[in-house]
C-alpha positions in Angstrom: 14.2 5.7 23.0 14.5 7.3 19.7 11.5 7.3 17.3 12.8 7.3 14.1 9.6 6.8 12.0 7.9 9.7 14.1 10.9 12.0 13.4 10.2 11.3 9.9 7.1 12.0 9.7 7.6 15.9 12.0 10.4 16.5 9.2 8.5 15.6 6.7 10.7 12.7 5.2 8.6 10.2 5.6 7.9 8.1 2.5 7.8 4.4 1.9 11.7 3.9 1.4 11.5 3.7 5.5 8.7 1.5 5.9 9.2 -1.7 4.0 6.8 -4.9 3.5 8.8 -8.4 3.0 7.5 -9.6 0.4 6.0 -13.7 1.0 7.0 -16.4 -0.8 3.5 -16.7 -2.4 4.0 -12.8 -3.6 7.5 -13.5 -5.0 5.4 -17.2 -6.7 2.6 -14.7 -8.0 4.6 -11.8 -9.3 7.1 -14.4 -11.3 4.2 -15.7 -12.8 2.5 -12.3 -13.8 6.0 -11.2 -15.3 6.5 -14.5 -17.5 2.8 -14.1 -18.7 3.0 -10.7 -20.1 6.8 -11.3 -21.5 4.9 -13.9 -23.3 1.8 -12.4 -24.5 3.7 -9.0 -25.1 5.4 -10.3 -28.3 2.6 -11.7 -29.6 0.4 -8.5 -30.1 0.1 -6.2 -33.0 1.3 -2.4 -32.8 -2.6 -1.8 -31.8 -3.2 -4.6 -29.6 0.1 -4.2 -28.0 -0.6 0.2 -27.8 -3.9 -1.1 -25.9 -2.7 -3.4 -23.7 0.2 -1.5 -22.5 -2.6 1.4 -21.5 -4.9 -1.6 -19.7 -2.0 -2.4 -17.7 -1.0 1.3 -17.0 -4.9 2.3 -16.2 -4.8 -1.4 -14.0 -1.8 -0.4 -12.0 -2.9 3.2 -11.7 -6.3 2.1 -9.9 -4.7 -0.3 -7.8 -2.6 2.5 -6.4 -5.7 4.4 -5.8 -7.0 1.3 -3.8 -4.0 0.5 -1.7 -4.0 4.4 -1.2 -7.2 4.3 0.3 -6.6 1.8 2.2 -3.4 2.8 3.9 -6.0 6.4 5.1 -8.8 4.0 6.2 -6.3 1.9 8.2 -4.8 5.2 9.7 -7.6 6.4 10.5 -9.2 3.2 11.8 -5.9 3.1 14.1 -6.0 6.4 15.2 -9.6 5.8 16.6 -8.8 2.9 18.3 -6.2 4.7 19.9 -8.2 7.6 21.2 -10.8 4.9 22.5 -8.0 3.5 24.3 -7.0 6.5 25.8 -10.4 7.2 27.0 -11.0 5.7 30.5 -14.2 7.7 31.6 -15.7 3.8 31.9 -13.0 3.2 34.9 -12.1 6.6 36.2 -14.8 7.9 38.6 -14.8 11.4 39.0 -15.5 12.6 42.4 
């Protein structure tokens, strides 16, 4: 059985190229939606407004990152805990 993902990760290649999510339809629904609203809005901003709202949705999608970041370590870690409790059968095994 090769382990593609885990020789990834001893090489140091992982990334998330390798690991893909499918996208739902309700994502694909929701993300043509967010793009028609800001082609629409975009144009209709001053050289201002339009400097400031292209740094809200920078700052937006930069903090989002940082939240999907944390979230991938929690989940890793939450993971790698409920392995090790798996792994753990002093409950069953009676030493002698």
């Amino acid at each position: 059985m090769q382990s593609k993902l885990i020789k990834a990760f001893f090489r140091g290649t992982l990334s998330d190229e390798i690991i893909r999510s499918p996208r739902s339809q309700e994502y694909k629904d929701i993300d043509r939606r967010e793009t028609a609203l800001y082609d629409k809005l975009r144009p209709q901003l001053s050289g201002e407004q339009l400097k400031l709202f292209d740094e809200f949705v920078d700052l937006y999608g930069e903090r989002h990152a940082l939240e999907e970041e944390n979230y991938y370590i929690r989940c890793f870690k939450f993971g790698l805990r409920l392995a090790m409790e798996c792994l753990d059968f002093s409950d069953i095994i009676k030493e002698e």
